[in-house]
mmCIF file of the N, C-alpha and C atoms, coordinates in Angstrom:
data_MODEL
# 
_entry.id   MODEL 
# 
loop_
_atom_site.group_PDB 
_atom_site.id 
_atom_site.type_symbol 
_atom_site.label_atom_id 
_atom_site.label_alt_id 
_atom_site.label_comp_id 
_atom_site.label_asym_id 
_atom_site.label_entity_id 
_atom_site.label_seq_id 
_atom_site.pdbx_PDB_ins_code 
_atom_site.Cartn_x 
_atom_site.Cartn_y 
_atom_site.Cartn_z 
_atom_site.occupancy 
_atom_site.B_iso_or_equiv 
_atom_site.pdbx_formal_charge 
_atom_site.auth_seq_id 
_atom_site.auth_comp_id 
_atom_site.auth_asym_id 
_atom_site.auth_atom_id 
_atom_site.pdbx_PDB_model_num 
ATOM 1   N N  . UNK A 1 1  ? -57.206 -111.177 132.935 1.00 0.00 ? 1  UNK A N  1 
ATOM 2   C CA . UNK A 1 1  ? -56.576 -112.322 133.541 1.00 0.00 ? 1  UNK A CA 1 
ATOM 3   C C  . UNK A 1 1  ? -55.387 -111.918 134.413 1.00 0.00 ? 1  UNK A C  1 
ATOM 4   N N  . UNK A 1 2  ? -54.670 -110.686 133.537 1.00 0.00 ? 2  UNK A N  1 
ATOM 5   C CA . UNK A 1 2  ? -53.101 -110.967 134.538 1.00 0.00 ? 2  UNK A CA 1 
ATOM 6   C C  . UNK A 1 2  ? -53.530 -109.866 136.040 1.00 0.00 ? 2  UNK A C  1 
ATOM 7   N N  . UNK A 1 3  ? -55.086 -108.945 135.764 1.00 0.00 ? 3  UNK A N  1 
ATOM 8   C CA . UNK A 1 3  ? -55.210 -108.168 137.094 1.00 0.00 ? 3  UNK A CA 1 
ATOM 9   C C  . UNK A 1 3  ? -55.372 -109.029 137.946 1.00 0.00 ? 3  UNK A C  1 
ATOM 10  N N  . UNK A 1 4  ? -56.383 -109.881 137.387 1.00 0.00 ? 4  UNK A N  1 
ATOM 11  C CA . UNK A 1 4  ? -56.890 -111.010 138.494 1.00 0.00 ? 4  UNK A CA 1 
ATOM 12  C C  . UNK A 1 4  ? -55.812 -111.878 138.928 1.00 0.00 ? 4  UNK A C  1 
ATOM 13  N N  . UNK A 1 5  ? -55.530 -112.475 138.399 1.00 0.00 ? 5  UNK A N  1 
ATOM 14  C CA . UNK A 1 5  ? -54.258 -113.437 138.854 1.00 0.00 ? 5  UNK A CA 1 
ATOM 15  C C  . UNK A 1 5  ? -53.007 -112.490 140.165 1.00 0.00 ? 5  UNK A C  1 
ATOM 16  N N  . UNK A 1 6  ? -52.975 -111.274 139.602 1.00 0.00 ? 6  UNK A N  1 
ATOM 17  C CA . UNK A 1 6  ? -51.595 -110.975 140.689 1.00 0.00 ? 6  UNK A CA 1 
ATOM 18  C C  . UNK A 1 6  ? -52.273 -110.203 141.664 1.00 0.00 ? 6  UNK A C  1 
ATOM 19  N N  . UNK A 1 7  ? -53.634 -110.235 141.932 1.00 0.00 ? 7  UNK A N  1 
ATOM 20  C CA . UNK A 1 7  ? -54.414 -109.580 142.946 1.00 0.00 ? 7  UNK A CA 1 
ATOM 21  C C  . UNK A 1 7  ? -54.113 -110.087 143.985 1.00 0.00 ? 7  UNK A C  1 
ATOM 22  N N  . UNK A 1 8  ? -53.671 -111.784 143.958 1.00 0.00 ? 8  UNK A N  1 
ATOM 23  C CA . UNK A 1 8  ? -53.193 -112.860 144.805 1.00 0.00 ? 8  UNK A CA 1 
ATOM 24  C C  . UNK A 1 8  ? -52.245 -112.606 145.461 1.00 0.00 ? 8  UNK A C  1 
ATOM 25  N N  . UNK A 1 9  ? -51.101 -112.124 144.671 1.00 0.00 ? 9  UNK A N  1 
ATOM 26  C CA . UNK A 1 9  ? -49.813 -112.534 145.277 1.00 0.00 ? 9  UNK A CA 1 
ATOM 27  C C  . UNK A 1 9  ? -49.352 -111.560 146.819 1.00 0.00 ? 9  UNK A C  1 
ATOM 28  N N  . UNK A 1 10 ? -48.570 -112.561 147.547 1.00 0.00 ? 10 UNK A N  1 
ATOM 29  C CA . UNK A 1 10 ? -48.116 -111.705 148.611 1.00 0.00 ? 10 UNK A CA 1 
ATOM 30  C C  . UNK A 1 10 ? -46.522 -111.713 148.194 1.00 0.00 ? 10 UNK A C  1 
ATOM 31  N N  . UNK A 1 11 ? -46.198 -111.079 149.347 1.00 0.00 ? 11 UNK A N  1 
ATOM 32  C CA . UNK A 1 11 ? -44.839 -111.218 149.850 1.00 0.00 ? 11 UNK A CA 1 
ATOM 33  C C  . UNK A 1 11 ? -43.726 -110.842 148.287 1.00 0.00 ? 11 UNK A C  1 
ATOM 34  N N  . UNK A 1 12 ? -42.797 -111.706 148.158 1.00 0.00 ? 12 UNK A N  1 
ATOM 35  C CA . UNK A 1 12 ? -41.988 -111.754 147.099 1.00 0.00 ? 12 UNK A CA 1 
ATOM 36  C C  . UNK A 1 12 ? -42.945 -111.734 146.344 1.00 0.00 ? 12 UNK A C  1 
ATOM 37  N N  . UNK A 1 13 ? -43.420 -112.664 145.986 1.00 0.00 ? 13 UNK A N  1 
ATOM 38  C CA . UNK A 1 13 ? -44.210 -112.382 144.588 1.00 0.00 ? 13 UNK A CA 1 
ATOM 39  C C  . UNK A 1 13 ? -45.334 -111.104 144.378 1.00 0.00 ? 13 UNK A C  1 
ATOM 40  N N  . UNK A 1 14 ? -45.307 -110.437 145.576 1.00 0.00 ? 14 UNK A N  1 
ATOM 41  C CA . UNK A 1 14 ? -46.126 -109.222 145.243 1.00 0.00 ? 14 UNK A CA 1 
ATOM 42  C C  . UNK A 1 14 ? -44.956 -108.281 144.814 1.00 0.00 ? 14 UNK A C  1 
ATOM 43  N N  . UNK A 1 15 ? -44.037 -107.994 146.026 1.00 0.00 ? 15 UNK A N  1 
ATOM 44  C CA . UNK A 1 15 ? -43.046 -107.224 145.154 1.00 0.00 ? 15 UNK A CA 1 
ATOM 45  C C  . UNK A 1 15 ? -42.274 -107.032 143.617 1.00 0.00 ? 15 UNK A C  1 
ATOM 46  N N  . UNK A 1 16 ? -42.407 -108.532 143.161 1.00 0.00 ? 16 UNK A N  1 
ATOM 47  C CA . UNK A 1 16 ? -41.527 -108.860 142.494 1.00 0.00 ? 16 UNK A CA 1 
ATOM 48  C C  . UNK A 1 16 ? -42.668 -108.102 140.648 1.00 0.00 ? 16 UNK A C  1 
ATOM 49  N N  . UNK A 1 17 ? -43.934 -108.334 141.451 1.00 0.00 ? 17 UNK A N  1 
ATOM 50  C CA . UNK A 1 17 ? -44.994 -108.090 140.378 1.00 0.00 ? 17 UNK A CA 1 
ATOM 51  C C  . UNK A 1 17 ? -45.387 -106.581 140.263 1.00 0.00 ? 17 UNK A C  1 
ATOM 52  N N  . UNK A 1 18 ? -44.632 -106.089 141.008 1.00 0.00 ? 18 UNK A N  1 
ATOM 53  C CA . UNK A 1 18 ? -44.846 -104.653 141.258 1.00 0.00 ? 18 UNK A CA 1 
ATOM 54  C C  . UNK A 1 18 ? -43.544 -103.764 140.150 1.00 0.00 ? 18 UNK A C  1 
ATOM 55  N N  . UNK A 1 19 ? -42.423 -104.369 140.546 1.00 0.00 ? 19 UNK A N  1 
ATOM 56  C CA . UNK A 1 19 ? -41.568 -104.114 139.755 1.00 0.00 ? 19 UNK A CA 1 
ATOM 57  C C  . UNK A 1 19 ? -41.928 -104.347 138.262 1.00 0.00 ? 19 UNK A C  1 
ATOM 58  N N  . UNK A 1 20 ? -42.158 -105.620 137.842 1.00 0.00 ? 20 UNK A N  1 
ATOM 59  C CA . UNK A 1 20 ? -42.422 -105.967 136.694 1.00 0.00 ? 20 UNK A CA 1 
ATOM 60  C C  . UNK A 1 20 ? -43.592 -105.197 135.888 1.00 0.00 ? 20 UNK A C  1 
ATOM 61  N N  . UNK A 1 21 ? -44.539 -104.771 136.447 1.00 0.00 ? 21 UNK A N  1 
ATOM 62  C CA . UNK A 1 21 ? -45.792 -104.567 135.984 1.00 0.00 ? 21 UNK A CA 1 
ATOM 63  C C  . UNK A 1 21 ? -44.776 -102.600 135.494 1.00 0.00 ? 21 UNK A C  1 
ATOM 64  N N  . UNK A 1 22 ? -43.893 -102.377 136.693 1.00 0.00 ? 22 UNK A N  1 
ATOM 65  C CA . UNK A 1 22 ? -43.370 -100.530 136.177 1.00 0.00 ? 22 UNK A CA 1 
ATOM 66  C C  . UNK A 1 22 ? -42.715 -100.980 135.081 1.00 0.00 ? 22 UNK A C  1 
ATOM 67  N N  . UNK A 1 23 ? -42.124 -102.015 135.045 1.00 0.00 ? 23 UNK A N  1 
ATOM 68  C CA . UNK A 1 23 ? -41.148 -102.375 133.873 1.00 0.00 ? 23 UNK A CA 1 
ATOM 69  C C  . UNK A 1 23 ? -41.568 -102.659 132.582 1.00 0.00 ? 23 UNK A C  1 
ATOM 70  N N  . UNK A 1 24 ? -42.730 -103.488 132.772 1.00 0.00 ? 24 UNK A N  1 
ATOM 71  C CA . UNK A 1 24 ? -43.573 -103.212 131.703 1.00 0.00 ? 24 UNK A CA 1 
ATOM 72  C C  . UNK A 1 24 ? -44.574 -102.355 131.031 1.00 0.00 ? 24 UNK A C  1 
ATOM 73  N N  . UNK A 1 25 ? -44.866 -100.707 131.696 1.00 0.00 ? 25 UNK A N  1 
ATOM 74  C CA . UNK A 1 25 ? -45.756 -99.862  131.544 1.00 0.00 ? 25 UNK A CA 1 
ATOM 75  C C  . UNK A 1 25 ? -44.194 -99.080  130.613 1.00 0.00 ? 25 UNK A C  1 
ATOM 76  N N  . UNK A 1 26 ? -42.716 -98.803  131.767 1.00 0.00 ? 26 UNK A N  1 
ATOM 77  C CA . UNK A 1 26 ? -42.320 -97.871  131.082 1.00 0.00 ? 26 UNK A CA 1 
ATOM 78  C C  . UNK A 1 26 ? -41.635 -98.393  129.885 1.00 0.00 ? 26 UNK A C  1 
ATOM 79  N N  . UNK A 1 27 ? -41.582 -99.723  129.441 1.00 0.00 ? 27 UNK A N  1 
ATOM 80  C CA . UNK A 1 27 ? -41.283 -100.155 128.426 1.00 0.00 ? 27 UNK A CA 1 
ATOM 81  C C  . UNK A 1 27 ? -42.388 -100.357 127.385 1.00 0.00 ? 27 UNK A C  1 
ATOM 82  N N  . UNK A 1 28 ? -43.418 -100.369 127.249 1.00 0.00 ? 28 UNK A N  1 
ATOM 83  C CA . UNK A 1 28 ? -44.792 -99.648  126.987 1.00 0.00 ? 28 UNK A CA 1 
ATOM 84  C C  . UNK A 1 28 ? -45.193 -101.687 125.877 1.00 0.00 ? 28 UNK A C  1 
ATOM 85  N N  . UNK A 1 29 ? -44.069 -102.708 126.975 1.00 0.00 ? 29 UNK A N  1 
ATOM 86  C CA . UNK A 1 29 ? -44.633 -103.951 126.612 1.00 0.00 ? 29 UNK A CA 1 
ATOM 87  C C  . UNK A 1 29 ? -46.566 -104.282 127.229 1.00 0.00 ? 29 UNK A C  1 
ATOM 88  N N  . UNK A 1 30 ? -46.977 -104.579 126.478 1.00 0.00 ? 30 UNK A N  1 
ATOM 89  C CA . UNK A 1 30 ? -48.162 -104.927 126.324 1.00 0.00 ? 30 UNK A CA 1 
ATOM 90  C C  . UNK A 1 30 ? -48.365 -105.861 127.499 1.00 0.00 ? 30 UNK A C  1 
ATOM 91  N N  . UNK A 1 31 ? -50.134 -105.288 128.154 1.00 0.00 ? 31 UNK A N  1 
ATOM 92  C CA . UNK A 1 31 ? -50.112 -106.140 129.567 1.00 0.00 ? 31 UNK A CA 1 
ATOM 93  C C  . UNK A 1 31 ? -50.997 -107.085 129.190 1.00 0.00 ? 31 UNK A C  1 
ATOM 94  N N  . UNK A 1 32 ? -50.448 -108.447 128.355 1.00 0.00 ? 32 UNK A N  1 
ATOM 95  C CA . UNK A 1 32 ? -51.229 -109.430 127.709 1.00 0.00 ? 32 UNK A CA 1 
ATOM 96  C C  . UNK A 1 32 ? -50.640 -110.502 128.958 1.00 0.00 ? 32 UNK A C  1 
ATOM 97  N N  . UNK A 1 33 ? -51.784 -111.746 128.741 1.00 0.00 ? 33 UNK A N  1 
ATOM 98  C CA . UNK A 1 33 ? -51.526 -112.982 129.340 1.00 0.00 ? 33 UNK A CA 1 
ATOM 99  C C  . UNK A 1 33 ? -50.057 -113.396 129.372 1.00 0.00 ? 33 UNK A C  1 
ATOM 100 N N  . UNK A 1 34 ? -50.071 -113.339 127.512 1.00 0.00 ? 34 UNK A N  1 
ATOM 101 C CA . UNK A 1 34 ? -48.826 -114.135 127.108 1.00 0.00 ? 34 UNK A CA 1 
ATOM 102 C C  . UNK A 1 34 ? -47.511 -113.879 127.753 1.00 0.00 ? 34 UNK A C  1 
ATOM 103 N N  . UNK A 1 35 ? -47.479 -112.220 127.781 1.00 0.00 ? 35 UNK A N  1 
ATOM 104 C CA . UNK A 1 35 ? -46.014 -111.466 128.403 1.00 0.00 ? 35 UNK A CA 1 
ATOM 105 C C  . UNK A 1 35 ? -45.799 -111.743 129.421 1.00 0.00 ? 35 UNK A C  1 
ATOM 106 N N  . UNK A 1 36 ? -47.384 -111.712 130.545 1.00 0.00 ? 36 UNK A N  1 
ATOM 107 C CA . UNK A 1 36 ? -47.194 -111.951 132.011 1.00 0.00 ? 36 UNK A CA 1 
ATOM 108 C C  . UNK A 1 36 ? -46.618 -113.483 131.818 1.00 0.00 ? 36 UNK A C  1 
ATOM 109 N N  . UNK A 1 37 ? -47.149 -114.368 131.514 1.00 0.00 ? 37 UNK A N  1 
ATOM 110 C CA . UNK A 1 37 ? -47.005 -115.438 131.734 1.00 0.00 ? 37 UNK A CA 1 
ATOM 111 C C  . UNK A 1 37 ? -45.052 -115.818 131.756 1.00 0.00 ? 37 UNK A C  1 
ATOM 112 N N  . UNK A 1 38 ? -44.590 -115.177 130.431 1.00 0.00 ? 38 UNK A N  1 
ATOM 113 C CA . UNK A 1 38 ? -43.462 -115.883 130.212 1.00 0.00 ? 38 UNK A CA 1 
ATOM 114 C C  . UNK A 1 38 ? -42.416 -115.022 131.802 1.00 0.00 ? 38 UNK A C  1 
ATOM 115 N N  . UNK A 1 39 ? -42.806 -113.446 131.414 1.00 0.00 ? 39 UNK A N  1 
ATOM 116 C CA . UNK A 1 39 ? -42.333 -113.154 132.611 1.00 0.00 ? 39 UNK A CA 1 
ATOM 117 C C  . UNK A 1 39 ? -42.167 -114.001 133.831 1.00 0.00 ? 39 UNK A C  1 
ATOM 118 N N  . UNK A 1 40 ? -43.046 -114.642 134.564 1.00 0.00 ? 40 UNK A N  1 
ATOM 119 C CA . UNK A 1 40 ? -43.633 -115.183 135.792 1.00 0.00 ? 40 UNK A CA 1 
ATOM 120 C C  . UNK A 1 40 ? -43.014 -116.558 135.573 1.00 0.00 ? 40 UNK A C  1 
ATOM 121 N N  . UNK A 1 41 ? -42.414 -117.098 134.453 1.00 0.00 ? 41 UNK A N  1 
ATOM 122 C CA . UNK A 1 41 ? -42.206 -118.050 134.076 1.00 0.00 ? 41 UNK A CA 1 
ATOM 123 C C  . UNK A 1 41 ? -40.684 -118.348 134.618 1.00 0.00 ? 41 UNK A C  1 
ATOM 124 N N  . UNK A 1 42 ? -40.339 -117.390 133.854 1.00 0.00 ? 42 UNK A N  1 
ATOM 125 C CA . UNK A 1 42 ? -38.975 -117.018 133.801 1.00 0.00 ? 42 UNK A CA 1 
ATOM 126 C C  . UNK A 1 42 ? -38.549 -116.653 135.193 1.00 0.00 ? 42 UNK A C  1 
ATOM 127 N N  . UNK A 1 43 ? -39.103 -116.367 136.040 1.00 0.00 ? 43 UNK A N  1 
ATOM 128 C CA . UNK A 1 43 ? -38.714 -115.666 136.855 1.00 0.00 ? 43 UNK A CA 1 
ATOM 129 C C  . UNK A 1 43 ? -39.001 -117.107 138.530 1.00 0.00 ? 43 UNK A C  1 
ATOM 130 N N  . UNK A 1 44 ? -39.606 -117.776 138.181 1.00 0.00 ? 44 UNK A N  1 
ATOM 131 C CA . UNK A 1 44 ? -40.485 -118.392 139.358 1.00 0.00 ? 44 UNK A CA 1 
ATOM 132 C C  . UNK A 1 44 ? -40.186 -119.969 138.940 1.00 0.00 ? 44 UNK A C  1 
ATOM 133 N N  . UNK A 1 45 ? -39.667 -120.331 137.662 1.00 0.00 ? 45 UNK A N  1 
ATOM 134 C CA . UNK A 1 45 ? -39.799 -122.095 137.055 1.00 0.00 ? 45 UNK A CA 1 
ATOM 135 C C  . UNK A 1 45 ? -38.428 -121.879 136.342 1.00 0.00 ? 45 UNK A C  1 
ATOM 136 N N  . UNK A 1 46 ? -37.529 -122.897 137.418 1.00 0.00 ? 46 UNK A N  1 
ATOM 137 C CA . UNK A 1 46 ? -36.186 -123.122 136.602 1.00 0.00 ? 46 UNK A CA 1 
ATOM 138 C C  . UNK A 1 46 ? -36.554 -123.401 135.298 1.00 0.00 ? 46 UNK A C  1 
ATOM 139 N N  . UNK A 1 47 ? -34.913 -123.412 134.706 1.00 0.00 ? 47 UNK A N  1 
ATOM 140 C CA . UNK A 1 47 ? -35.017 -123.786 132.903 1.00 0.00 ? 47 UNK A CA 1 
ATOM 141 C C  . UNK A 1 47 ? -34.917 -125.292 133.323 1.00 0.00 ? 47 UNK A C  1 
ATOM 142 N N  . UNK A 1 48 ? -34.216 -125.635 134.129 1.00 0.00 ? 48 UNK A N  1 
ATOM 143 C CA . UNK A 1 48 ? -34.067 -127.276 134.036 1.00 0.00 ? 48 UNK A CA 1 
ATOM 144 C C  . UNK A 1 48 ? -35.141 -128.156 134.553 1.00 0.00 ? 48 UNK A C  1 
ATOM 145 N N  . UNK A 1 49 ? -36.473 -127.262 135.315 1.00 0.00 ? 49 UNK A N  1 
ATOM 146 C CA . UNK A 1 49 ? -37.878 -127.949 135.132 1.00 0.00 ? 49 UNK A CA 1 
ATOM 147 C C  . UNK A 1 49 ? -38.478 -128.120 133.429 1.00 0.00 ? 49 UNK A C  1 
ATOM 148 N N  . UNK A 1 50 ? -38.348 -126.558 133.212 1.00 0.00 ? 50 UNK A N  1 
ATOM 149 C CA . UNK A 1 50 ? -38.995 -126.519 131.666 1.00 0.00 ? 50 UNK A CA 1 
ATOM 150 C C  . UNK A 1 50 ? -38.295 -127.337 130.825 1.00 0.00 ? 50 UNK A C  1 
ATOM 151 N N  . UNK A 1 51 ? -37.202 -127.732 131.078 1.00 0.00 ? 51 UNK A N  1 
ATOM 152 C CA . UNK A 1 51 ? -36.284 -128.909 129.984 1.00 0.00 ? 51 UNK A CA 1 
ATOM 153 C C  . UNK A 1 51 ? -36.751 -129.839 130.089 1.00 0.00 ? 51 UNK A C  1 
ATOM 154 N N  . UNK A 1 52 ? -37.182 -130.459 131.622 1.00 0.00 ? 52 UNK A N  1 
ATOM 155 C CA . UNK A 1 52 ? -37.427 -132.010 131.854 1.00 0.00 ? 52 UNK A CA 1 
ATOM 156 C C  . UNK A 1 52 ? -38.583 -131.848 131.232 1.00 0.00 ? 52 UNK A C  1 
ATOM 157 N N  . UNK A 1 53 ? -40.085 -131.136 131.656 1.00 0.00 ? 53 UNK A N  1 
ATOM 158 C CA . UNK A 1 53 ? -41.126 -131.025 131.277 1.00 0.00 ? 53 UNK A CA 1 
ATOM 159 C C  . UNK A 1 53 ? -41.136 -131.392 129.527 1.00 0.00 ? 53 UNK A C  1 
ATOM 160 N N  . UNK A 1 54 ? -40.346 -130.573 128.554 1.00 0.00 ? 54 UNK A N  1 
ATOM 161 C CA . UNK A 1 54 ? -40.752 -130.595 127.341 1.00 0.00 ? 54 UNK A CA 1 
ATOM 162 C C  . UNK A 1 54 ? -40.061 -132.030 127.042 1.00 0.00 ? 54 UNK A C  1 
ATOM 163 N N  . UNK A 1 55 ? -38.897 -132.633 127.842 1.00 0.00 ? 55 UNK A N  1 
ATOM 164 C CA . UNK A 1 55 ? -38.357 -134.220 127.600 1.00 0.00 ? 55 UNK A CA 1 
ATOM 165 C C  . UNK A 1 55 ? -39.860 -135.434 127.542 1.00 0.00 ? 55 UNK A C  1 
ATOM 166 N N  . UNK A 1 56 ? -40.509 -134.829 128.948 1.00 0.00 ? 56 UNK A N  1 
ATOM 167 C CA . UNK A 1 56 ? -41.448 -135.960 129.755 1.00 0.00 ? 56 UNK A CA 1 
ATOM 168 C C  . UNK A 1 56 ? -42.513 -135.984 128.010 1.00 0.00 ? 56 UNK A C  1 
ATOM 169 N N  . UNK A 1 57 ? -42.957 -134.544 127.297 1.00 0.00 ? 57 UNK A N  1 
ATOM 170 C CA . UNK A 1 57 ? -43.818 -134.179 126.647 1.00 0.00 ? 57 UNK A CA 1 
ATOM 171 C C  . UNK A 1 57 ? -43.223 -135.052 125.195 1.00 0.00 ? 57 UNK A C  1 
ATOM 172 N N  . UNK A 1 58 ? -41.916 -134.998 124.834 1.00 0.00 ? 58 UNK A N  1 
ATOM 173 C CA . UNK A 1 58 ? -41.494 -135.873 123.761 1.00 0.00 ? 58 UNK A CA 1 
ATOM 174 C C  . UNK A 1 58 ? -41.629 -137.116 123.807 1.00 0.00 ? 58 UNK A C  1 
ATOM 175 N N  . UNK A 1 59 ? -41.527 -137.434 125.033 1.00 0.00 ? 59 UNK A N  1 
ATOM 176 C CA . UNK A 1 59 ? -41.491 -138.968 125.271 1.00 0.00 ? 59 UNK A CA 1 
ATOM 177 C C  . UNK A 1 59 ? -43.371 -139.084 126.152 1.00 0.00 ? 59 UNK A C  1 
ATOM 178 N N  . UNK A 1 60 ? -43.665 -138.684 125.617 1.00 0.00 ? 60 UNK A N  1 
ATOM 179 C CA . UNK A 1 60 ? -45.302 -138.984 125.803 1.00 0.00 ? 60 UNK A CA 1 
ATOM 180 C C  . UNK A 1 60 ? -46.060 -139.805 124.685 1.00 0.00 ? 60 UNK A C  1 
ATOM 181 N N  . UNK A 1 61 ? -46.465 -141.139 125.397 1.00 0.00 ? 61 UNK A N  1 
ATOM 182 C CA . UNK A 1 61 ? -47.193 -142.160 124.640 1.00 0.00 ? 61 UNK A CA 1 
ATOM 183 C C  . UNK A 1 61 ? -48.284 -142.502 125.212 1.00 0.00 ? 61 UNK A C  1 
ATOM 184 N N  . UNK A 1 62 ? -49.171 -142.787 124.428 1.00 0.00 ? 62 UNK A N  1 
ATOM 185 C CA . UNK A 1 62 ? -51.071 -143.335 125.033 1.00 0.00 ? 62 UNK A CA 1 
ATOM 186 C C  . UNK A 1 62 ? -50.730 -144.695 125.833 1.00 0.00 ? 62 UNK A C  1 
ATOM 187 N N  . UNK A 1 63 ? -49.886 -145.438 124.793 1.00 0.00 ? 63 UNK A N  1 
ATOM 188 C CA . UNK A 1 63 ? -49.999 -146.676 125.626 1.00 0.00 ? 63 UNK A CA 1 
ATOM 189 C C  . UNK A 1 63 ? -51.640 -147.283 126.078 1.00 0.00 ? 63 UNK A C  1 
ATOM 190 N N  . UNK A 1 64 ? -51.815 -147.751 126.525 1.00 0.00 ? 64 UNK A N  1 
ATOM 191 C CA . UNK A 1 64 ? -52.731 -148.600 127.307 1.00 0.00 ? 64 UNK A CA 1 
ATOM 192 C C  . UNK A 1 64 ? -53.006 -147.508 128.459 1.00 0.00 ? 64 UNK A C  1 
ATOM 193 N N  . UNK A 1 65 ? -52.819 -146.350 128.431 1.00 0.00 ? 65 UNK A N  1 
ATOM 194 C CA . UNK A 1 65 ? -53.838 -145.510 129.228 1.00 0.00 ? 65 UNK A CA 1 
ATOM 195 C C  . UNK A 1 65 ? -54.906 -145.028 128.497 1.00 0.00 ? 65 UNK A C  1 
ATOM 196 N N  . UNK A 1 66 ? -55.644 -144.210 128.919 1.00 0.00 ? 66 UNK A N  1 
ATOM 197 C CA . UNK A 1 66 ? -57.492 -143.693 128.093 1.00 0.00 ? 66 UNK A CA 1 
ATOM 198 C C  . UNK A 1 66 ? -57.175 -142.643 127.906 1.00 0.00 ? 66 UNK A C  1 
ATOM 199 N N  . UNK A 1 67 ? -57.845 -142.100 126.582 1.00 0.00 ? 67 UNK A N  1 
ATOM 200 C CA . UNK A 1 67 ? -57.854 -141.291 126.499 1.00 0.00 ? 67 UNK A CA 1 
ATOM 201 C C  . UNK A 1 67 ? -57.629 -139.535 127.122 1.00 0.00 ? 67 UNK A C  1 
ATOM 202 N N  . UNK A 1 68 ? -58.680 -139.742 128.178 1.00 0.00 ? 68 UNK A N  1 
ATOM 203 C CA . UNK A 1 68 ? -58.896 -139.163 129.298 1.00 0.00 ? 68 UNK A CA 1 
ATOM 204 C C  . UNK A 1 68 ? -57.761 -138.713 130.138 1.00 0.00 ? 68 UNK A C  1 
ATOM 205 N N  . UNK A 1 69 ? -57.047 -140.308 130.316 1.00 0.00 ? 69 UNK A N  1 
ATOM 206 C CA . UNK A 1 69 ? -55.496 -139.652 131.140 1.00 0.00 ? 69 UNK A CA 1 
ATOM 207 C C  . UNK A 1 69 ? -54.806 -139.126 130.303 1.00 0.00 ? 69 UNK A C  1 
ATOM 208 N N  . UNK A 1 70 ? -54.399 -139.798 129.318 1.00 0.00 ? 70 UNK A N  1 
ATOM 209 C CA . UNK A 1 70 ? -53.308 -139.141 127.854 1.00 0.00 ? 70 UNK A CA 1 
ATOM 210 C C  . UNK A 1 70 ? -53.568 -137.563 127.838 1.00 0.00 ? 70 UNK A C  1 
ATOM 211 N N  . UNK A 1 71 ? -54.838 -137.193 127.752 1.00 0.00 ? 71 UNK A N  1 
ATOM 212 C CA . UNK A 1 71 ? -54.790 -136.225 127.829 1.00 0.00 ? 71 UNK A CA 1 
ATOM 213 C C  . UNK A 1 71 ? -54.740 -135.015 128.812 1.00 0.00 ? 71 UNK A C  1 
ATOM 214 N N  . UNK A 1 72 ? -54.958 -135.523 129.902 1.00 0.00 ? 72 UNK A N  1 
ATOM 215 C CA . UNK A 1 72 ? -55.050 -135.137 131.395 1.00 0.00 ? 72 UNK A CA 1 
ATOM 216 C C  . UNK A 1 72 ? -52.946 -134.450 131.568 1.00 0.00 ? 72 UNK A C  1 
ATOM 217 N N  . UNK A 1 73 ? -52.194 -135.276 131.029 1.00 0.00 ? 73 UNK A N  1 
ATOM 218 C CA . UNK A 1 73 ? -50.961 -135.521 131.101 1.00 0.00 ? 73 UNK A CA 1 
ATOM 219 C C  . UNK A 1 73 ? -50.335 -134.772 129.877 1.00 0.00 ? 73 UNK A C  1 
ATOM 220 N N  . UNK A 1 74 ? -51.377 -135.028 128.785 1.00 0.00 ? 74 UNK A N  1 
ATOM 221 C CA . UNK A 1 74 ? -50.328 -133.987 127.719 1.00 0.00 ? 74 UNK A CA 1 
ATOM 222 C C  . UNK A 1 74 ? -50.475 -132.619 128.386 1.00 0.00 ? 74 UNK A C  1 
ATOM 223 N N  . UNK A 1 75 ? -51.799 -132.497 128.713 1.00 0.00 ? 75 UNK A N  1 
ATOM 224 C CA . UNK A 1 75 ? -52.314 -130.718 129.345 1.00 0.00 ? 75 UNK A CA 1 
ATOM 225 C C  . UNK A 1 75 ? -51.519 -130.287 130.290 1.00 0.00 ? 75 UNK A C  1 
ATOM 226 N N  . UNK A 1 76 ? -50.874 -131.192 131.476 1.00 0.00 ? 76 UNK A N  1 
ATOM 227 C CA . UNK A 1 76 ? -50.034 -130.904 132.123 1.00 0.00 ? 76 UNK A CA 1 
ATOM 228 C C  . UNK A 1 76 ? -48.626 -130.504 132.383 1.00 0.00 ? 76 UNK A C  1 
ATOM 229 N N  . UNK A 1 77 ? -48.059 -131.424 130.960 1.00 0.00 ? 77 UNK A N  1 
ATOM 230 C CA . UNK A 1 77 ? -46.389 -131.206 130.355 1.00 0.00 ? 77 UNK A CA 1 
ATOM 231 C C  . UNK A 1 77 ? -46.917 -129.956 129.176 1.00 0.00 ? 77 UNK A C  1 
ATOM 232 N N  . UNK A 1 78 ? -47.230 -129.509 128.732 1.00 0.00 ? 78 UNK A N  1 
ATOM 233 C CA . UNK A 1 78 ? -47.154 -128.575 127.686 1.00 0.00 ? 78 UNK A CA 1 
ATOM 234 C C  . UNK A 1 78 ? -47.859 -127.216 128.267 1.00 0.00 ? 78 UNK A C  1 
ATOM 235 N N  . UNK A 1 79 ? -47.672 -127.134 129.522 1.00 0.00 ? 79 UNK A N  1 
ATOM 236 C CA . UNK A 1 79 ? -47.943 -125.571 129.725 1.00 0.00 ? 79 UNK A CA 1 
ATOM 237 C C  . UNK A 1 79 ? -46.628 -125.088 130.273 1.00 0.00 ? 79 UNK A C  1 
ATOM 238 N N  . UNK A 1 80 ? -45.825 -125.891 130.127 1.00 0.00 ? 80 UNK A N  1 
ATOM 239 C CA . UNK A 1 80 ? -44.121 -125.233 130.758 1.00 0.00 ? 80 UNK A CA 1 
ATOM 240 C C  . UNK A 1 80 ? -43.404 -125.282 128.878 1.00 0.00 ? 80 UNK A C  1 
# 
């Protein structure tokens, strides 16, 4: 997943994945999804998106929407 995914990137985000990827070989952190992810996270998604996001995710109710959306919307707030 994380070869494929940064096969993409240009510019800054190629550089930036270039660094990271030496940083993570000579620190001998593991080249899992999970690491890339938080890395890329951290680095690319303010904290004060990921704050609102996990707010929007507390205050998430079905209400009188379907299933379908409820869940369309939890999937969307709970990957930050």
């Amino acid at each position: 997943e994380v070869t494929f995914t940064t096969r993409f990137f240009r510019g800054s985000a190629s550089n930036w994945w270039h660094g990271t990827k030496e940083y993570m070989m000579t620190n001998e952190v593991e080249m899992k999804w999970e690491n890339f992810s938080r890395l890329f996270m951290g680095q690319y998604v303010p904290d004060s998106f990921t704050f609102q996001m996990g707010c929007e995710l507390g205050e998430l109710k079905q209400g009188r929407t379907s299933v379908a959306e409820y869940t369309r919307k939890f999937n969307e707030l709970v990957r930050f």
